[in-house]
N, C-alpha and C positions, 0 to 999 in steps of 0.2 A: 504494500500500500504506500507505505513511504521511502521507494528504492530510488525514487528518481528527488530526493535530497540528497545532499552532498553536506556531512554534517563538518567534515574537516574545513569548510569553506569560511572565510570571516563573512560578518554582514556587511561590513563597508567593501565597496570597492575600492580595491589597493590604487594606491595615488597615482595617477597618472596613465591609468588604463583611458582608452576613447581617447577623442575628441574632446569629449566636454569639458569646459572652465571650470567646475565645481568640482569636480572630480581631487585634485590634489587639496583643498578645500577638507573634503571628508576623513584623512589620516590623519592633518595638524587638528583638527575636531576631535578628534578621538582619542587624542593622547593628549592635550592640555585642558578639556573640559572639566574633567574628574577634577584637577586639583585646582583651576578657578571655584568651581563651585565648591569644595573644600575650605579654600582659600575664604569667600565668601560667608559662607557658615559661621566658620570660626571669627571672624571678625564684628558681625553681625552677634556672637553667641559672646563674647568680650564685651561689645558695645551696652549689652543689657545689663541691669544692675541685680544683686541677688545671686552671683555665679560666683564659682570658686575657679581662677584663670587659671591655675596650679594644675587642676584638673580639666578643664577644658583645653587647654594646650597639650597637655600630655594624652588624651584623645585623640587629639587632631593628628597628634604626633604617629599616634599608632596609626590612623586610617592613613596616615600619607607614606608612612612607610610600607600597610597594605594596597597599594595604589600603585607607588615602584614597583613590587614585586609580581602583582600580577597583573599591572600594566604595562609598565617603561621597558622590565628586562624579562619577561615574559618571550621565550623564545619562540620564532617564526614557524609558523605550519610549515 
């Protein structure tokens, strides 16, 4: 039923495949999003008052090092 998936495949098209402009667009997407919106979070979650930074930085810390790991050096299909 599901043979004609290709599960080894990524969802974005690899940069620079086609013609299309957008196309290399979708790889720097992919790999700086996570840690803007990280980035975002965490400063947003700073800016409110009632927080313990000690602990919200050492959070952040962990998610951005889970982020590296199974984003940035996360080895190619």
């Amino acid at each position: 039923m599901t043979s004609w998936i290709r599960w080894q495949d990524s969802l974005w098209p690899s940069p620079g495949d086609g013609g299309s402009l957008w196309r290399p667009w979708g790889g720097r997407i992919e790999r700086c999003l996570p840690y803007a919106l990280l980035a975002l979070s965490t400063v947003i979650s700073l800016a409110s008052s009632g927080h313990d930074p000690l602990r919200t930085l050492g959070l952040a810390g962990i998610a951005a090092v889970w982020l590296l790991l199974t984003l940035t050096l996360m080895p190619k299909r």
